[in-house]
C-alpha positions in Angstrom: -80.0 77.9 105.0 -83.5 79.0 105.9 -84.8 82.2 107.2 -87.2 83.0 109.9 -90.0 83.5 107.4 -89.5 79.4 105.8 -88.7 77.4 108.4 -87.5 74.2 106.9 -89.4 71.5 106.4 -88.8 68.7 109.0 -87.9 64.9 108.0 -90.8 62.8 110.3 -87.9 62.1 112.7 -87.5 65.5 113.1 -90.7 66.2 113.4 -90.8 63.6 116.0 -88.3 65.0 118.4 -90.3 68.7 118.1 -93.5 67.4 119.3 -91.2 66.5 122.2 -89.5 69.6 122.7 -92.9 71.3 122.8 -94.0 68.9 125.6 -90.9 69.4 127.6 -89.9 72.9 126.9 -86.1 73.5 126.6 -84.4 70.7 127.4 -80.9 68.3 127.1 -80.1 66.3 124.4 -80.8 63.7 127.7 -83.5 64.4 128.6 -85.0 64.6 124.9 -83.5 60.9 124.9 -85.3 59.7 128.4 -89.1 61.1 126.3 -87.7 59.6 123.5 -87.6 55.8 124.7 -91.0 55.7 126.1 -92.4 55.2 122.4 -89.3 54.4 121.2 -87.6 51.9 122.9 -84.9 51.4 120.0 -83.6 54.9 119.6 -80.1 55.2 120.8 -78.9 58.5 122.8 -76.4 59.2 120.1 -79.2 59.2 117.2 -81.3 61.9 119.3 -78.1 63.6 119.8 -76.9 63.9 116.2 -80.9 64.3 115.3 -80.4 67.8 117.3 -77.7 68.8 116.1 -78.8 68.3 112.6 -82.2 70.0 113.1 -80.4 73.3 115.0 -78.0 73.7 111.6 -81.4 73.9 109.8 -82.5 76.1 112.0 -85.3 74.5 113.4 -83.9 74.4 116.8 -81.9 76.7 119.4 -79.1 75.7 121.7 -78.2 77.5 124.5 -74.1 76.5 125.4 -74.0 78.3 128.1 -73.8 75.0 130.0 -71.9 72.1 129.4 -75.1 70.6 128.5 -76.8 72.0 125.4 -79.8 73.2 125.6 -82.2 72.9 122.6 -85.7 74.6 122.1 -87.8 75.2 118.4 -86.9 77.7 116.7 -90.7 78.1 116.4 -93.8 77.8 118.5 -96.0 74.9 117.8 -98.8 76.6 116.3 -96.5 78.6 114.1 -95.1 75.6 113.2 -98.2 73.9 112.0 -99.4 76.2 110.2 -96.5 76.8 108.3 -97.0 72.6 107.5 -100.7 73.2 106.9 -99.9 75.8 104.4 -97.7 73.7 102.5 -100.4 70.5 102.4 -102.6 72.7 101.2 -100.7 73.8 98.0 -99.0 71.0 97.5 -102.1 68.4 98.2 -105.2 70.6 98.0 -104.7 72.8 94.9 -104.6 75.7 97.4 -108.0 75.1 98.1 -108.4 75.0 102.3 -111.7 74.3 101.9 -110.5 71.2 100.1 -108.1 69.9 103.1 -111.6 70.2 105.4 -113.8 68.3 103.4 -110.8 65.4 102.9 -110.3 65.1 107.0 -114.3 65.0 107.4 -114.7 62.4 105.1 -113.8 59.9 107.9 -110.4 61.0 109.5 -112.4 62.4 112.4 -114.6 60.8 115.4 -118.3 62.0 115.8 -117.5 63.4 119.0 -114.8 65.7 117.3 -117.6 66.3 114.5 -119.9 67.6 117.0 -117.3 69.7 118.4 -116.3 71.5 115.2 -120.4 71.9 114.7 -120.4 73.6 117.9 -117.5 75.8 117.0 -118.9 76.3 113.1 -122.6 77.4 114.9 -120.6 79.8 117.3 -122.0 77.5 120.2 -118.6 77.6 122.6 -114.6 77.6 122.5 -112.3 74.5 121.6 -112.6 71.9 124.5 -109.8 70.7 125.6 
């Protein structure tokens, strides 16, 4: 069982079916299942639905039952989320060093339109641009 303060780790399925509760906000186990097809053509209703119910006994999800529908939501926000995963990478990849994870994704993992938009940010030039 986790706690608030270590959300458990998800499995890249699981991780899968958060990005698209963060898209969608609350939502059926359906209607996960309908956002779910569009990239995944192959996954069954019954896999998202047992994928769910999996991730809310780890606690990564809610469910409200007030309807015969469930309703699931993360547990977390997506930022919160991330970081918590970022964290983790960086021990467990970087030595603790953050600095470290930076110079990695630099070294080719990002477009020179994204490099001129971090220079912006690093020379205090402007917000994130979205």
């Amino acid at each position: 069982m986790t706690t608030p303060d270590v959300p458990a780790k998800p499995t890249p399925s699981e991780l899968e079916m958060l990005r698209l509760l963060w898209q969608l906000g609350p939502a059926t186990a359906r209607q996960v299942h309908e956002a779910a097809v569009d990239t995944r053509p192959d996954m069954a209703y019954a896999n998202v639905l047992r994928l769910l119910q999996v991730m809310h006994a780890k606690g990564l999800l809610t469910r409200d039952e007030s309807t015969r529908a469930h309703v699931y939501a993360p547990a977390q926000p997506q930022d919160s989320h991330q970081s918590s995963l970022i964290k983790d990478l960086i021990h467990k990849a970087f030595s603790g060093s953050g600095k470290e994870l930076v110079l990695a994704a630099l070294r080719g993992h990002v477009s020179r339109k994204d490099r001129e938009e971090i220079q912006r940010i690093l020379n205090g030039d402007g917000e994130r641009g979205d």
